[in-house]
Every structure is written in structure tokens, then in C-alpha cells.
C-alpha positions as a Python dict, from the first residue, in 0.01 Angstrom:
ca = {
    (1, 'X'): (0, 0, 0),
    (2, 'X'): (368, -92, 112),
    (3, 'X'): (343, -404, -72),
    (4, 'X'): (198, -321, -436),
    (5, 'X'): (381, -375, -696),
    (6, 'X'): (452, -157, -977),
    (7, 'X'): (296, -383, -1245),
    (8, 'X'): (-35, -412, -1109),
    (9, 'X'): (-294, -655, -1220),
    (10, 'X'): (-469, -380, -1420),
    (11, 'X'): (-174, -297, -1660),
    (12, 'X'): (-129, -700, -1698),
    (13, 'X'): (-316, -869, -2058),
    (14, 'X'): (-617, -1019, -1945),
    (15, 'X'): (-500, -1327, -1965),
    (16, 'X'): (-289, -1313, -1673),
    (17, 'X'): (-551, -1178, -1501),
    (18, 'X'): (-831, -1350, -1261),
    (19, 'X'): (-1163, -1314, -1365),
    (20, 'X'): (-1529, -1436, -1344),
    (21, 'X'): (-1766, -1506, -1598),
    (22, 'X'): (-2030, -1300, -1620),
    (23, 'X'): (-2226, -1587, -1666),
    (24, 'X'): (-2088, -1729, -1322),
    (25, 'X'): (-2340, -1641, -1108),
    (26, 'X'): (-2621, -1711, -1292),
    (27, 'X'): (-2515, -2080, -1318),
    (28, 'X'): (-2560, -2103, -982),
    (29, 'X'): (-2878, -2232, -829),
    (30, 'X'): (-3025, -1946, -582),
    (31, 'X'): (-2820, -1644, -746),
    (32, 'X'): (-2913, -1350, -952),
    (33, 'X'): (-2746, -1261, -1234),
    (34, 'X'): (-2602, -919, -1250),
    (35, 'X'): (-2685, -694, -1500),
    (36, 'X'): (-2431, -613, -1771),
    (37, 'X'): (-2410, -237, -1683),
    (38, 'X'): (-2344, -304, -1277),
    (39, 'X'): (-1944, -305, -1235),
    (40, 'X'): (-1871, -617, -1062),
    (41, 'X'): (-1636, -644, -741),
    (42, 'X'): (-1349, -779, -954),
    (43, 'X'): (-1389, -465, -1233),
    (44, 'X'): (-1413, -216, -893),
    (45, 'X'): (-1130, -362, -749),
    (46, 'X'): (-918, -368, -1106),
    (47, 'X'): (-1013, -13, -1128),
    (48, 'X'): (-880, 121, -795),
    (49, 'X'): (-563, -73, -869),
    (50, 'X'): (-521, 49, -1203),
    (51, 'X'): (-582, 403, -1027),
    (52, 'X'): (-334, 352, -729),
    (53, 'X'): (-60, 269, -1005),
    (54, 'X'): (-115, 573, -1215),
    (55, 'X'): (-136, 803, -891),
    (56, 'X'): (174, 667, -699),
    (57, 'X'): (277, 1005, -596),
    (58, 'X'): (-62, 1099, -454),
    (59, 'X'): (-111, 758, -208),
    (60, 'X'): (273, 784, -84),
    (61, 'X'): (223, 1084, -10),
    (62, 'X'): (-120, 1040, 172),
    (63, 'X'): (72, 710, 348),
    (64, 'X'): (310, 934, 454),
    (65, 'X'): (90, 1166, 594),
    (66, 'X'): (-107, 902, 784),
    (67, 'X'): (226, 828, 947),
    (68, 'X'): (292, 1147, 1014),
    (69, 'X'): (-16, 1190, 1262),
    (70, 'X'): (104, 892, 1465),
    (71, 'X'): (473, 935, 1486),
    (72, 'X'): (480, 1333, 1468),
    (73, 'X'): (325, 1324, 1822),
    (74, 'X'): (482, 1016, 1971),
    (75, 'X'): (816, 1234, 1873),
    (76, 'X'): (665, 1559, 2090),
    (77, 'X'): (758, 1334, 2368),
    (78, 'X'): (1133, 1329, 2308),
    (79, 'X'): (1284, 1676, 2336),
    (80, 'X'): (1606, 1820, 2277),
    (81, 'X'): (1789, 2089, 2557),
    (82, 'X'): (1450, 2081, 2687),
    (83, 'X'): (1258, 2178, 2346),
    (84, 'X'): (988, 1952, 2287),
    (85, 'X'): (933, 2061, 1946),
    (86, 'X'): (1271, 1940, 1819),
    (87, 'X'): (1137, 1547, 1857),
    (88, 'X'): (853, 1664, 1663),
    (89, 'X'): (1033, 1852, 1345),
    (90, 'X'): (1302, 1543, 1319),
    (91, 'X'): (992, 1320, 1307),
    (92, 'X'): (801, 1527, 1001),
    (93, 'X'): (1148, 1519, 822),
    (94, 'X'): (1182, 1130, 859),
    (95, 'X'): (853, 1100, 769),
    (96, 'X'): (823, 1369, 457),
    (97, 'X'): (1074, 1198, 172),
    (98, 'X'): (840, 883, 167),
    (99, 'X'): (618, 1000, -9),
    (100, 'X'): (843, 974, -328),
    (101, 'X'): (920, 631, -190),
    (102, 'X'): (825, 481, -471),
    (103, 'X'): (879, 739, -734),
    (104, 'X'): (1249, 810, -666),
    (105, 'X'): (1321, 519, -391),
    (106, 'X'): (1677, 557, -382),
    (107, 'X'): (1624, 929, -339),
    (108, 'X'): (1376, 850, -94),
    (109, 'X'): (1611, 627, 105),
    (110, 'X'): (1911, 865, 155),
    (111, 'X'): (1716, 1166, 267),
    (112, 'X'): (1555, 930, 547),
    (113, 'X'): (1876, 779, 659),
    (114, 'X'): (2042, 1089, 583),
    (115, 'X'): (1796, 1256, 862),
    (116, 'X'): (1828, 941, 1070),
    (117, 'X'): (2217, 1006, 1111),
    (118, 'X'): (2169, 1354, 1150),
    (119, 'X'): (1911, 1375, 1429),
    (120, 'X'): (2140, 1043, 1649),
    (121, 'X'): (2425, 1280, 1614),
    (122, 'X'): (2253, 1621, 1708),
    (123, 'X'): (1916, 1536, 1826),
    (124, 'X'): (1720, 1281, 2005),
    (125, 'X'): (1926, 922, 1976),
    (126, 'X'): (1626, 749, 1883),
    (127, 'X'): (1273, 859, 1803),
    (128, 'X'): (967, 637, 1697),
    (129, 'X'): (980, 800, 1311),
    (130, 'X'): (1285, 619, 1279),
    (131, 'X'): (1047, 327, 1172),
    (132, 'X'): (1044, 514, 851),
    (133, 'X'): (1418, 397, 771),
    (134, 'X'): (1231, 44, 778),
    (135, 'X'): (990, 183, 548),
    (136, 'X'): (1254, 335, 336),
    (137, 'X'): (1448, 8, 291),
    (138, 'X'): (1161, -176, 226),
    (139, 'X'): (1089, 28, -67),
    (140, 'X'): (1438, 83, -207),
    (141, 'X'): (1475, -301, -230),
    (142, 'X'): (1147, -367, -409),
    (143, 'X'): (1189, -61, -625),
    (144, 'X'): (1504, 36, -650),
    (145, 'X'): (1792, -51, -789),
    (146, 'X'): (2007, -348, -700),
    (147, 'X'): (2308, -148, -535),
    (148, 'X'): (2112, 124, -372),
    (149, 'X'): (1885, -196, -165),
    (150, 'X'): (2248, -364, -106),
    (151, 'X'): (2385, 5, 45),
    (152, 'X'): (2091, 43, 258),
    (153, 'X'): (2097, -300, 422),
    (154, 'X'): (2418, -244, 490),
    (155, 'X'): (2387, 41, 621),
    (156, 'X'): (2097, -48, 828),
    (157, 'X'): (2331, -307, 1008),
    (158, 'X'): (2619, -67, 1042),
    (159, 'X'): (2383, 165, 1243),
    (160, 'X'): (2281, -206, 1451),
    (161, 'X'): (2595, -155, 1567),
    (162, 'X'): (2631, 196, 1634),
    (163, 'X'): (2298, 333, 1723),
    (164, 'X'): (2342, 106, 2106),
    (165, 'X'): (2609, 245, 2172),
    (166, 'X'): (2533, 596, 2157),
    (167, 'X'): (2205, 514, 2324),
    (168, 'X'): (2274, 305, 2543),
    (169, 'X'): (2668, 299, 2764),
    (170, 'X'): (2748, -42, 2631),
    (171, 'X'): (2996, -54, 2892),
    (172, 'X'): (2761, 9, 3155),
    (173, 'X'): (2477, -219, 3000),
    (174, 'X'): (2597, -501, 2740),
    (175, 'X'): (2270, -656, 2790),
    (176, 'X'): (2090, -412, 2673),
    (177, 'X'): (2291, -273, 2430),
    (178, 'X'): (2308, -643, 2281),
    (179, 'X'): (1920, -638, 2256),
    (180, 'X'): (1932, -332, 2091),
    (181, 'X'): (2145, -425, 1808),
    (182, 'X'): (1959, -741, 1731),
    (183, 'X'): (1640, -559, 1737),
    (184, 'X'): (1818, -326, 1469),
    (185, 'X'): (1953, -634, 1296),
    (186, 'X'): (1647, -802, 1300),
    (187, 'X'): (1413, -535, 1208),
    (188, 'X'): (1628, -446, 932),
    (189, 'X'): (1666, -806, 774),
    (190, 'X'): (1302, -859, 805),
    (191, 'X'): (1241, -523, 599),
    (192, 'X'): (1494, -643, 351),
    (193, 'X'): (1357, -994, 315),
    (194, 'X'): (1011, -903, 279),
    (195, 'X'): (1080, -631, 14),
    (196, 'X'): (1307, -908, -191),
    (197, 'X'): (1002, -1129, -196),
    (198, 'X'): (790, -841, -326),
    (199, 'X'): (1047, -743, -567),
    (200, 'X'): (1106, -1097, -690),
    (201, 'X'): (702, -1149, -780),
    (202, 'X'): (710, -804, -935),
    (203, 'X'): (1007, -915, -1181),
    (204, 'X'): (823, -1202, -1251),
    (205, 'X'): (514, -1039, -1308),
    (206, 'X'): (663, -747, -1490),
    (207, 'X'): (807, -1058, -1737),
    (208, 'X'): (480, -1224, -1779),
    (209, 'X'): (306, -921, -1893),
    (210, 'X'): (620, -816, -2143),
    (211, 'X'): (601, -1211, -2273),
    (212, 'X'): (247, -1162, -2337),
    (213, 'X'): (259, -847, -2502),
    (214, 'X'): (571, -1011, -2736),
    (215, 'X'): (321, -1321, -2779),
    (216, 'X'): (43, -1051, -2898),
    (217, 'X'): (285, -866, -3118),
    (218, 'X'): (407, -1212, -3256),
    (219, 'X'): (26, -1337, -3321),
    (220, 'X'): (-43, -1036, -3501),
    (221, 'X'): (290, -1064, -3742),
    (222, 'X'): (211, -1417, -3785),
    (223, 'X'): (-194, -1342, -3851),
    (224, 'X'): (-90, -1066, -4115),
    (225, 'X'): (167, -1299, -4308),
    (226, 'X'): (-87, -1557, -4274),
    (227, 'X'): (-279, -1296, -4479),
    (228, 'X'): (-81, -1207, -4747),
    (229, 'X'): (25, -1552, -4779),
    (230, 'X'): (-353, -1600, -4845),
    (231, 'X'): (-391, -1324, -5069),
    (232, 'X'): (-111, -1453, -5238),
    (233, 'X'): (-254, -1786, -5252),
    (234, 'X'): (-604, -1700, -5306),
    (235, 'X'): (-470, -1400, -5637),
    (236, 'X'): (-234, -1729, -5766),
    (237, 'X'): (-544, -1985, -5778),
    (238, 'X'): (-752, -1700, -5970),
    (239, 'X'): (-487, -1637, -6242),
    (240, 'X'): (-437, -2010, -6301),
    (241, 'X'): (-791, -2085, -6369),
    (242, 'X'): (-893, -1760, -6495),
    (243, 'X'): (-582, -1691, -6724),
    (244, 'X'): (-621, -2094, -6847),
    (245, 'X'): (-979, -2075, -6977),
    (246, 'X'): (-1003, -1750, -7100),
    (247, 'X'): (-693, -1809, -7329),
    (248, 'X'): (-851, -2119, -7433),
    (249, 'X'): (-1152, -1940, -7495),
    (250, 'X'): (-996, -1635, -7643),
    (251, 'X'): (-814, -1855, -7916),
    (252, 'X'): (-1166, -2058, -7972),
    (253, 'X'): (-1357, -1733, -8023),
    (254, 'X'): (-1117, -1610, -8266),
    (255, 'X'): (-1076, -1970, -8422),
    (256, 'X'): (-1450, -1962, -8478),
    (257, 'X'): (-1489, -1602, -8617),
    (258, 'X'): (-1290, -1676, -8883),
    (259, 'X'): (-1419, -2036, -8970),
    (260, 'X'): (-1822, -1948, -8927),
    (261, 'X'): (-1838, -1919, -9273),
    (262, 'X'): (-1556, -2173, -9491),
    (263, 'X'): (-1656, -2432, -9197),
    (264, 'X'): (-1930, -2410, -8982),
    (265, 'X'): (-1883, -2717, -8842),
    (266, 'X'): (-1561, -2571, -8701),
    (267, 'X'): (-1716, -2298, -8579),
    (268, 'X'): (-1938, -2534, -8387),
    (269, 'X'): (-1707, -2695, -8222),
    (270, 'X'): (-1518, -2341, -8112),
    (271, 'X'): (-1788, -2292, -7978),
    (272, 'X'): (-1862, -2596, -7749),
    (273, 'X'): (-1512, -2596, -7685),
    (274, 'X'): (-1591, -2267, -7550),
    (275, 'X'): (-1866, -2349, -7342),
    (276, 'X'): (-1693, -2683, -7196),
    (277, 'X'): (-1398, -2401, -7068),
    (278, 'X'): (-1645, -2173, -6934),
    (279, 'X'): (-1796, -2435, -6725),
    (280, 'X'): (-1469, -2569, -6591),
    (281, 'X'): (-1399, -2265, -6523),
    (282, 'X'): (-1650, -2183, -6302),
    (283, 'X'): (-1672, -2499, -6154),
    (284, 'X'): (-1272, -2432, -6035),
    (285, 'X'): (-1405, -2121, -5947),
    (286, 'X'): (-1660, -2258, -5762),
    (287, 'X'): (-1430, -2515, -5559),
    (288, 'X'): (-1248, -2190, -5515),
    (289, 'X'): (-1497, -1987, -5338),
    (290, 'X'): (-1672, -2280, -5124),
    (291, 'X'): (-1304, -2351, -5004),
    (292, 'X'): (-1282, -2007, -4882),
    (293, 'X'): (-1640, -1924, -4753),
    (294, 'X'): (-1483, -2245, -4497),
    (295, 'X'): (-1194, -2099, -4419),
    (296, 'X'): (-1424, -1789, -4254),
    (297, 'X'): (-1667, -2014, -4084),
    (298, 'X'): (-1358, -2163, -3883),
    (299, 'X'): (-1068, -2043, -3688),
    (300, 'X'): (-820, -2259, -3638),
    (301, 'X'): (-892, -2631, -3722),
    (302, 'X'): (-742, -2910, -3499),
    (303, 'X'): (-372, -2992, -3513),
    (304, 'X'): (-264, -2675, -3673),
    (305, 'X'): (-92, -2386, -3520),
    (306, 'X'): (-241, -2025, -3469),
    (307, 'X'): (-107, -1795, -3757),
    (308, 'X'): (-38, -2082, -3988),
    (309, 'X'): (-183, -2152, -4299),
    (310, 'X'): (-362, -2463, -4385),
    (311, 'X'): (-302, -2584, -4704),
    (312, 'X'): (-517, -2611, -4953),
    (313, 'X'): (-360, -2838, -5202),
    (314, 'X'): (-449, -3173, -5167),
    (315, 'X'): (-531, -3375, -5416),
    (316, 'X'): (-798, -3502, -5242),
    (317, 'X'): (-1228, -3377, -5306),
    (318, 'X'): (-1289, -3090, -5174),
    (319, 'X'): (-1676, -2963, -5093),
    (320, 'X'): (-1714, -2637, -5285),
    (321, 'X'): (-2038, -2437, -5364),
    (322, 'X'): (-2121, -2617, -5639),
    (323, 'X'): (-2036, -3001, -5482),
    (324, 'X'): (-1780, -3227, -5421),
    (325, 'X'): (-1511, -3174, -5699),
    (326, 'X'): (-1147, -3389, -5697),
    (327, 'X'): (-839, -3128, -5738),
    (328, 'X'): (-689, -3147, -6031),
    (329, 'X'): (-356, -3298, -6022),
    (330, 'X'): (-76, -3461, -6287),
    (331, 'X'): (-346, -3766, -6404),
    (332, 'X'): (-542, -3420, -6555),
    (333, 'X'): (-289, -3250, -6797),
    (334, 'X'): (-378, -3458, -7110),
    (335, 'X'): (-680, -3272, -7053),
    (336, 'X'): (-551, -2975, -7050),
    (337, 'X'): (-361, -3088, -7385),
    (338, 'X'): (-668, -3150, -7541),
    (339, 'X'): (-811, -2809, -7484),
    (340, 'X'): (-504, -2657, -7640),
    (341, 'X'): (-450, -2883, -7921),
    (342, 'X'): (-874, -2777, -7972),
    (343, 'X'): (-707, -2404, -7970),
    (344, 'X'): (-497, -2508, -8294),
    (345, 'X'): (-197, -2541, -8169),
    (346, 'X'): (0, -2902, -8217),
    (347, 'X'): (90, -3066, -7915),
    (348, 'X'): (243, -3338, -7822),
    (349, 'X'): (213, -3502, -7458),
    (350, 'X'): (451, -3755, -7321),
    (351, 'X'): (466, -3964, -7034),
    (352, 'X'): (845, -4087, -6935),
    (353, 'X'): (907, -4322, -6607),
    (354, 'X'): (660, -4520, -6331),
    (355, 'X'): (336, -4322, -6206),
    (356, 'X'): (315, -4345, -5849),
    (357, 'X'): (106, -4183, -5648),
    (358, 'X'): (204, -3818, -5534),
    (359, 'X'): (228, -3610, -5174),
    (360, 'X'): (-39, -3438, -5120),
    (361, 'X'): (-43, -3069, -5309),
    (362, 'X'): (257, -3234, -5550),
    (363, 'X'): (4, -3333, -5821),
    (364, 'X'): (-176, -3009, -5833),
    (365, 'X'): (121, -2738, -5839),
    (366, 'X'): (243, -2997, -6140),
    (367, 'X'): (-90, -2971, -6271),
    (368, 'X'): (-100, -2552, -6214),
    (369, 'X'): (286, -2520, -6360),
    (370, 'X'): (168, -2692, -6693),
    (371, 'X'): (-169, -2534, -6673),
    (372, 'X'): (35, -2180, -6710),
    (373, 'X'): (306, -2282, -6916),
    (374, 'X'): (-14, -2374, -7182),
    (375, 'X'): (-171, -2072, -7160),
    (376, 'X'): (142, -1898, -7194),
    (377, 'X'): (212, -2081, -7558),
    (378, 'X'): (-147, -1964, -7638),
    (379, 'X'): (-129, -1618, -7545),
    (380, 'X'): (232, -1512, -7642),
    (381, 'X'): (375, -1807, -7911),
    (382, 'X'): (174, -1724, -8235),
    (383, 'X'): (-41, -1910, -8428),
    (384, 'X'): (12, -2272, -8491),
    (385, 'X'): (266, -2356, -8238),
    (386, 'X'): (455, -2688, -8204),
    (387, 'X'): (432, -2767, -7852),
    (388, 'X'): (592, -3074, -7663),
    (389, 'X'): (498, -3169, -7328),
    (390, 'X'): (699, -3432, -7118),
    (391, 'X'): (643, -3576, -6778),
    (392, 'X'): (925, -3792, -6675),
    (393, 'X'): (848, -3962, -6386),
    (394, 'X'): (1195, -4038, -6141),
    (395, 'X'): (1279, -4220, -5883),
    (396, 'X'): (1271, -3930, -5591),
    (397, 'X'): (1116, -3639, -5807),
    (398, 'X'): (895, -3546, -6101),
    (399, 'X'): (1011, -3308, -6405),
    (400, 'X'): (774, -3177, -6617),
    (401, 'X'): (901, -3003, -6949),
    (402, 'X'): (708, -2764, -7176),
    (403, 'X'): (859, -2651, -7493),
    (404, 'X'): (775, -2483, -7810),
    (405, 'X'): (894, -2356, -8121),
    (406, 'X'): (686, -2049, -8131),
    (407, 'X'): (779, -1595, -8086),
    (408, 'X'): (895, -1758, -7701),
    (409, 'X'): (1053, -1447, -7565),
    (410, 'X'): (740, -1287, -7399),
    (411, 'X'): (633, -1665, -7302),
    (412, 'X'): (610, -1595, -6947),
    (413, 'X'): (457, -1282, -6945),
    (414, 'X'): (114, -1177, -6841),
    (415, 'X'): (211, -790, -6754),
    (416, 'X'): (260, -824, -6410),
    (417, 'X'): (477, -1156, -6369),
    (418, 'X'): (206, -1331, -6213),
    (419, 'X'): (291, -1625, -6450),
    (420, 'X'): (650, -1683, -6366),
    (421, 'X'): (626, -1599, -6012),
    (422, 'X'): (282, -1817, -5971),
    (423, 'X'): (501, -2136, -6091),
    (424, 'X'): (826, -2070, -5900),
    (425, 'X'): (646, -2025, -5551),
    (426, 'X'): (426, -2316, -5608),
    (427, 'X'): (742, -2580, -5653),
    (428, 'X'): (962, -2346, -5413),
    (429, 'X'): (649, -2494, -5167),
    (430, 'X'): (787, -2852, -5191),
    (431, 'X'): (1137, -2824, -5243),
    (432, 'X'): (1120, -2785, -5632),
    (433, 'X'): (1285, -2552, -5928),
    (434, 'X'): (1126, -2368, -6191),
    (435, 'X'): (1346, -2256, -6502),
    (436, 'X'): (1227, -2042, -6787),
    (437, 'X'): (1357, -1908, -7102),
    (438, 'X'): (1418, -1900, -7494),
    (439, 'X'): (1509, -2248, -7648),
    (440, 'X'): (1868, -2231, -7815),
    (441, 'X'): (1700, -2280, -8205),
    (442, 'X'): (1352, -2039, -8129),
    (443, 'X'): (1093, -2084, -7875),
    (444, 'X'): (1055, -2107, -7535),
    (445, 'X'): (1096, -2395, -7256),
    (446, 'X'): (966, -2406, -6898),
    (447, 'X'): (1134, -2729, -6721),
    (448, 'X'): (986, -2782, -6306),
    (449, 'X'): (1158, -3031, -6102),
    (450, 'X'): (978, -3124, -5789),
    (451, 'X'): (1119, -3402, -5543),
    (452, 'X'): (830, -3665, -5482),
    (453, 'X'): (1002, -3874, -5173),
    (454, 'X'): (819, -4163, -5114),
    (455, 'X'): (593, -4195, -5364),
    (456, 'X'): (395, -4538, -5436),
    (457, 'X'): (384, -4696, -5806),
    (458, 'X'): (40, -4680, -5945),
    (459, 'X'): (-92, -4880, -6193),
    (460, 'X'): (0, -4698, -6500),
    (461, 'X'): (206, -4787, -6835),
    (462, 'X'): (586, -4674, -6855),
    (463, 'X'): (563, -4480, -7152),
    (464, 'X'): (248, -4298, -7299),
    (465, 'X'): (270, -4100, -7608),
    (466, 'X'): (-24, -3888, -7710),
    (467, 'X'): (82, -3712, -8046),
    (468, 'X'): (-164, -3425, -8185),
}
């Protein structure tokens, strides 16, 4: 009882706390396993502690009144002008303020020594209750405050000094009175010692449990930006592949409505444009899904931190639901050029500087920014847009201009900013710059820059022109 600390082992995380397995003993050759209803030793004993520490008033005071029955009659024994009552009252009232030792210690500690001064001066010189002042100083150090344990210590060896020579005539008897005062001393030091240790372990304890409770706090901040990072991820990836094909398909419909009957043959190849979009489409979707029914299965993959997100941007396969599909990535946008020249718009794709091979997630948000810069021009530039599309290819980056000469102001706008924002956080990812807006004579530009160090030359030509 004197030596439990405030923090118990109940009110630390589990973590910090020893336990068994409850499949422990049934590992064991020659044991039973308990069942999972019957509390275990460990929970019984976690419970009782977790009671003590809510019920501190209650058990000092019981403590106290366990001390009381031994003392309170060894003090009958020492009488005052013949009363041998008064040894008894002095002891109750030594013995009475600890139990609030622990709930107000320093209060605690100054009634006993206050009654400890009072009864060597008036009453009996010594009585066996004054252990409590030991008691009391024991429990002001561990829970106290700092000055209060340093007053009562010294205190405690003032009264070394004092309390033999009103006992004993140290003129008459140095010897003893010596003895005396190093009993005091010694007691008193002890006390002291013994309640630093126990207030040093429940400091240390008391920082454990607040640095696991800041770790918990932390893992759940990190687990929900981790989260809306995702969502953010997860509602970007949709809009570029949904936005994309359904522009493409949007303008083919419409393309096709009109031409069904001058040009049927047109119309027929709307429409397997159309089809050919759907089905990339859902096979990015696809990728998309599969990528994310793996994320669930797993928690936190080797090499990567808790609350971190792995990043799903390499240009390397990835299994999805419906197989093993390569991410798009820069090598792809003359596709994309092809479905939007199919659209009716004229657009020209160029190809400035040495290919090299790109960091992983690099090729695709290059891919992505052109990917919504196209659909843009389809959805907001008119019909028959000139478009111009340049990748220039530098020595520590990659620029990638889109330009056309069509309405342009609205360019970027899907009616929630998805668009914009989409590109600018994908090269803000990797160091890069997005910059949007109306062409000086009509139109609109978007122009990414996107730092590529250490990139290796592929085997690709210089300059590649693909006019519409």
C-alpha cells in the first residue's frame, strides 16, 4: 500500500503492461486452457489495482486505521501527569491525517509533524505513533511536491537533533543521546530515500503512459490524413479516367448523331471509337479497384511507416481485377492524341529533347496532367479546336505544354475545380509546377514542369512530330 504509485498498471496503455496470452497455457504440454469467461490472475490482479487507485481515500484511511489498533494501545502505556489516556489521544491524532496521505500529502505531513511537535513539547517526549512522521515523509516525497519532501526531511533531521535532548539529559548521557539522533537521522533518510525511488519510477511511469497516449493520438492524426489523402487520391484517379473517356465519348456520340445519315461510315467509326473508350475505361477502372481491394487485404507492407501512404504511381504493372495492366505513363499520350484528334478536334503532338526513362510515378502524373488538359479542350474549347501538344524533354526535368486556340476561359473547369487542383497536386508530389490560363491571342495553355533527376536516355528519336 505505502509503495503504490499513483499511475498504476491499470490506467497504463496495454502496451506497457505485462500480460499473458490467453493462448499461453494451452501451449503448454499438461495444462488446461482456461475458458474465455474465467478472469485470469493477471485481469484479478489489474482490477484490484485499478480499484485501489480510484479509491485512494478509502485504503489510506483503512491503513491508517490498521495502525491505529497497534500504536493507539502501545501509546496507553505512556501517560501524561499520571493520565494514561493522554498517550493514547496523541497517538489517534498522529495516526488520523494519514489517511489523506496520499490525497493531500503535504497536508497530510504538517498535521503529523505538527502533532509530533506538539505532543514532545506538552505531552509524552516520544510515543510509538511517532512512526507515522516516517510514514508521513515517505508519502510527501513520493507524492508531493518537491519543496514540501525537501521541508520535511529537513525537518525530520532538525528534530534528530532536538528530540535527544529533551528525552534524554545529553549532558548526563551523550551516548545515548548520540544513538538517538542517528536512529532519527537514519530512520528519516531511509524514509526519504525509499520514497525518492518510488517517486522516481512513478515519474517515469507517469511519462511512459502520457508518451503512449501522444503516440495513440499521433497514429490516429496520421491514420486520418492517411485517409483523406486516399480519398483524395482515390476521387483524383476517378475524375481522370472517368472525366477522359466520357468526354471522348460524349464528343463521339454527338459526332455520330449528326453524321448517321450524310456518312455512315463516320458514324461507324464514332461509334467504335466509343466502344474502344468505354473499354479503356473500365479496364483503368478496373486496375483502379483491384489496386484498392489490396490495399484492404494488407496493413502496412514492409519498409513503410504506419500512417503513411504507399504510393500508387509507378509506372510499373500492376495486378488489378481484370489482370496485369502497365500504368500509363508519358510513352502513352500520342494515344491519348489519337482519341481526341478521333473527337474532331486538330491536334498536333510534339516530342522536343532525349527520352530517358522516368522516376517512378513521374510518367504517369505527366500522363494524368495531359490526360485532363485534353479533356478540358473537349469539354470547354468548342468545336474544331486547334490543339498543340509539346513534350520537351530537359536535362533535369520534363515540361509538357498544351495549348489551344479555342473559347479557353472556362478550360479548366469541371464545376468543382477538380481539374486544376487534380494537376497541381499531382506535380506539387514531385517537386513540379502547374500553370493555367488564357493564351495572349485566344485560347487557353496549361504548361507542367516536373524535375526528372537522374533520369536514363532511352532509345528514342530527338524530335517526333505527329501532325493531325
Amino acid at each position: 500500500m505505502l509503495g503504490h504509485d499513483p499511475v498504476s498498471l491499470a490506467s497504463a496503455p496495454r502496451d506497457l503492461r505485462p500480460r499473458v496470452e490467453p493462448d499461453a497455457a494451452s501451449s503448454v504440454p499438461g495444462t488446461m486452457a482456461t475458458g474465455a469467461s474465467s478472469p485470469t490472475l493477471d485481469d484479478m490482479w489489474e482490477r484490484a489495482l485499478r480499484w485501489e487507485d480510484t479509491h485512494r481515500l478509502v485504503v489510506d484511511a483503512l491503513l491508517a486505521a490498521m495502525l491505529a489498533l497497534v500504536l493507539v494501545p502501545a501509546g496507553l502505556a505512556v501517560g501524561v501527569l499520571g493520565s494514561e489516556a493522554a498517550g493514547g489521544w496523541w497517538s489517534v491524532a498522529l495516526v488520523v491525517p494519514l489517511a489523506w496521505r496520499r490525497v493531500r500529502p503535504t497536508a497530510s505531513a504538517a498535521a503529523v509533524y505538527a502533532v509530533g511537535l506538539t505532543h514532545l513539547v506538552y505531552g509524552p517526549a516520544i510515543l510509538p505513533a511517532d512512526l507515522a512522521v516516517l510514514v508521513a515523509l515517505y508519502s510527501v516525497t513520493v507524492h508531493g511536491p518537491r519543496w514540501a519532501h525537501r521541508t520535511a526531511i529537513a525537518l525530520a533531521l532538525v528534530a534528530s537533533t532536538v528530540v535527544p535532548a529533551v528525552v534524554l539529559d545529553a549532558f548526563y548521557d551523550p551516548a545515548g543521546a548520540i544513538v538517538l539522533a542517528l536512529l532519527i537521522a537514519t530512520s528519516s533518510l531511509a524514509a526519504w530515500a525509499f520514497g525518492l525511488v518510488r517517486r522516481a519510477r512513478r515519474e517515469t511511469l507517469e511519462a511512459l503512459v502520457d508518451r503512449a497516449q501522444r503516440l495513440e493520438v499521433e497514429r490516429d492524426q496520421q491514420a486520418l490524413i492517411a485517409t483523406a489523402a486516399e480519398r483524395a487520391r482515390i476521387a483524383r484517379e476517378m475524375h481522370d479516367i472517368v472525366a477522359h473517356s466520357l468526354s471522348v465519348m460524349i464528343a463521339q456520340a454527338d459526332g455520330g448523331r449528326y453524321a448517321a445519315q450524310a456518312d455512315p461510315a463516320a458514324a461507324t467509326r464514332a461509334l467504335g471509337t466509343i466502344g474502344e473508350t468505354g473499354r479503356a475505361a473500365l479496364t483503368d477502372m478496373r486496375r483502379l479497384l483491384g489496386v484498392l481491394r489490396s490495399d484492404a487485404g494488407t496493413d502496412t507492407r514492409a519498409g513503410e511507416r504506419p500512417g503513411v501512404l504507399p504510393a500508387h504511381t509507378s509506372d510499373e504493372p500492376e495486378a488489378g481485377a481484370g489482370g496485369t495492366t502497365p500504368q500509363p505513363s508519358e510513352a502513352q499520350i500520342p494515344q491519348l492524341v489519337e482519341q481526341v484528334q478521333a473527337s474532331g478536334a486538330h491536334v498536333s503532338f510534339v516530342r522536343l529533347g532525349t527520352p530517358r526513362s522516368l522516376p517512378p510515378g513521374v510518367g504517369l502524373t505527366v500522363y494524368r496532367i495531359a490526360q485532363e488538359a485534353l479533356t478540358n479542350v473537349l469539354k470547354h474549347a468548342g468545336p474544331g479546336p486547334r490543339v498543340t501538344v509539346v513534350v520537351q524533354w530537359r536535362p533535369e526535368s520534363i515540361e509538357l505544354d498544351v495549348a489551344d486556340d479555342g473559347r479557353g476561359a472556362s478550360a479548366v473547369s469541371d464545376g468543382l475545380g477538380n481539374g486544376l487542383r487534380g494537376m497541381q497536386e499531382r506535380a506539387t508530389m514531385f517537386g513540379g509546377t502547374v500553370t493555367v490560363g488564357p493564351r495572349p491571342g485566344g485560347g487557353f495553355r496549361v504548361r507542367a514542369h516536373i524535375p526528372t533527376p537522374g533520369g536514363i536516355p532511352a532509345s528514342r528519336d530527338d524530335h517526333e512530330e505527329s501532325p493531325s
